[in-house]
C-alpha positions in Angstrom: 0.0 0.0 0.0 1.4 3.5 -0.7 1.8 6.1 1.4 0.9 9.6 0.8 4.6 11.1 1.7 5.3 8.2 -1.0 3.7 9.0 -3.5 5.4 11.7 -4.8 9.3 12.3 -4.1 10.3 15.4 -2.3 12.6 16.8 -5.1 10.1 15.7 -7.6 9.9 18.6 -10.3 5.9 18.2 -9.6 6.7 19.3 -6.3 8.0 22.3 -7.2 5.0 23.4 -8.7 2.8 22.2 -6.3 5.3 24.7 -3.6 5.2 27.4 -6.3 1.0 27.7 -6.4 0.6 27.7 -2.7 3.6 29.8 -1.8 2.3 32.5 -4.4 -1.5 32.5 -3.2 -0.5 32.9 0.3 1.7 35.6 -0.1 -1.2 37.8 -1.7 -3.7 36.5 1.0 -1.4 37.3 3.2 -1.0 40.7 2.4 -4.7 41.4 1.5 -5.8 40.5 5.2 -2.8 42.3 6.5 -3.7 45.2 4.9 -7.5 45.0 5.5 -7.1 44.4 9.0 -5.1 47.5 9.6 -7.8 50.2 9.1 -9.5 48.5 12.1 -12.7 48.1 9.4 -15.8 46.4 11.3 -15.7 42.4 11.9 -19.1 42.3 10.4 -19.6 45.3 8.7 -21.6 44.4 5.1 -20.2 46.8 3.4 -16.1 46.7 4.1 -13.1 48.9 3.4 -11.7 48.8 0.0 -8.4 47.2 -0.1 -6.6 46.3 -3.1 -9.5 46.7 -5.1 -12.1 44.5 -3.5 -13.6 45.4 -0.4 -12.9 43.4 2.8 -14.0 43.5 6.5 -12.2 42.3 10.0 -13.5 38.7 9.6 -12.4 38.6 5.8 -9.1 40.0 6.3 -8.9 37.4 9.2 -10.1 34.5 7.4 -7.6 35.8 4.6 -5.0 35.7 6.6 -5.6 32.0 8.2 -6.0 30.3 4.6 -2.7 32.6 3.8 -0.5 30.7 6.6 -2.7 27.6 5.1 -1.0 27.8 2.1 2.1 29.0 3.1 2.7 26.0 5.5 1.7 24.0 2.0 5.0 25.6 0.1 7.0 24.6 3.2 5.9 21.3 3.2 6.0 20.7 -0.4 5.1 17.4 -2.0 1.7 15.8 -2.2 0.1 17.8 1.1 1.0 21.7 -0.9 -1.1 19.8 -3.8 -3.5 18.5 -1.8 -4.1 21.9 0.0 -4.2 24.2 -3.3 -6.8 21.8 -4.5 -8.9 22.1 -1.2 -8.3 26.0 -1.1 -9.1 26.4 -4.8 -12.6 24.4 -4.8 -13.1 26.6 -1.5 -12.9 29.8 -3.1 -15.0 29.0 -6.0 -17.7 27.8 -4.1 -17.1 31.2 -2.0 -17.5 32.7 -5.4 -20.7 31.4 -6.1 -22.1 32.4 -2.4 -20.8 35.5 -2.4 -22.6 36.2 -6.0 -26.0 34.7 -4.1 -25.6 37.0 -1.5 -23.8 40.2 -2.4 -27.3 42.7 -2.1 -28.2 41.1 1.0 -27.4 41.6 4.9 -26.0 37.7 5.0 -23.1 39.7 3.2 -20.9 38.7 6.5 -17.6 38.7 4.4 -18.3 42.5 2.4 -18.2 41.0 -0.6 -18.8 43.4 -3.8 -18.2 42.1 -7.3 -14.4 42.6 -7.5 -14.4 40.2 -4.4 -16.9 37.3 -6.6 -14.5 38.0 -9.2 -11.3 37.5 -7.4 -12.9 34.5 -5.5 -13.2 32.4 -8.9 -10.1 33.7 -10.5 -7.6 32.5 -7.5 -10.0 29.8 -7.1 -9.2 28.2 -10.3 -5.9 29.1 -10.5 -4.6 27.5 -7.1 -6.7 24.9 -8.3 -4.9 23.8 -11.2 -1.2 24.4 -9.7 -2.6 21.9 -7.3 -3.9 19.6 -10.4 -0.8 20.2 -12.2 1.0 16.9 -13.6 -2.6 15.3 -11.0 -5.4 15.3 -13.5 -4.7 14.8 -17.1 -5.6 11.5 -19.6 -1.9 11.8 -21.2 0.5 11.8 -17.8 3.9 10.6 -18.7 4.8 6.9 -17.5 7.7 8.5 -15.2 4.9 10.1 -13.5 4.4 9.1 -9.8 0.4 10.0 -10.7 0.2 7.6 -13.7 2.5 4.6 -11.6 -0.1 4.5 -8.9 -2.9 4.4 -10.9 -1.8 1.6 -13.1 0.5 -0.1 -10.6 0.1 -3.8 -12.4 1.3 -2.2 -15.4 4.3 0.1 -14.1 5.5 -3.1 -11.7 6.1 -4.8 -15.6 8.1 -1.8 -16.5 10.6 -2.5 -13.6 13.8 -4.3 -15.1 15.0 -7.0 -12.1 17.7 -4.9 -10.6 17.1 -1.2 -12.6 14.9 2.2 -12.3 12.0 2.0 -14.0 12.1 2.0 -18.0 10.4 4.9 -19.5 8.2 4.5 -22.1 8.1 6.8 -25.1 4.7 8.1 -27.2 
């Protein structure tokens, strides 16, 4: 049975990508609930402070800043868990998208979201998404791929020579 900290090699080149995506989108989260939690805005207020374009209250900048250390503590730990966590973040902020668009006019506007914030929502959504997907989710992953070996394990064990890496097959 594998392992998750198996599955994927620490100085895999996946990894990298994986450490990029989440290191990135925590950086800006970060910063935007930094920044929105220094005008002291209200931790409920509906209609927020504008920072960096979108508007943001103290419970947004907070939540901002929580799924920031989220995803930085993903880049740090690298390797199948910073996947795992930009796919989890990603789906999270779409579907905070699509709630945020349901309730932007109304007083269950907790957050202060306006349109720039529905907008961002999906945008970083899908992108953390896919550097979390990246090299995860495809029908034409190389055989050297740790993705593709597990899936088709009875196959990639008949790839193995009796004493040598795996052989690499070629399109």
């Amino acid at each position: 049975m594998l392992k998750l900290r198996d599955e994927l090699p620490m100085d895999h080149r996946l990894a990298q990508v994986y450490r990029f995506g989440a290191g990135l989108g925590g950086v800006f989260l970060l910063v935007f609930g930094i920044l929105g939690l220094v005008g002291r805005p209200g931790f409920l207020d509906t209609q927020g402070d504008r920072v960096v374009g979108m508007s943001s209250n103290g419970l947004l900048g907070l939540l901002s800043v929580v799924v920031g250390l989220i995803l930085m503590a993903g880049a740090v730990i690298g390797g199948t868990i910073a996947s795992w966590i930009n796919m989890v973040v990603g789906t999270v902020f779409v579907l905070a998208g699509f709630v945020g668009l349901m309730i932007i006019s109304t007083d269950a506007n907790f957050l202060a979201f306006g349109m720039s914030n529905v907008i961002f929502s999906f945008v970083f959504g899908l992108a953390v998404a896919t550097f979390g997907m990246y090299g995860r989710v495809s029908g034409h992953l190389p055989h050297d791929n740790p993705y593709w070996r597990e899936r088709h394990a009875r196959y990639a064990a008949g790839l193995r020579g009796p004493a040598g890496p795996p052989v690499v097959l070629r399109h």
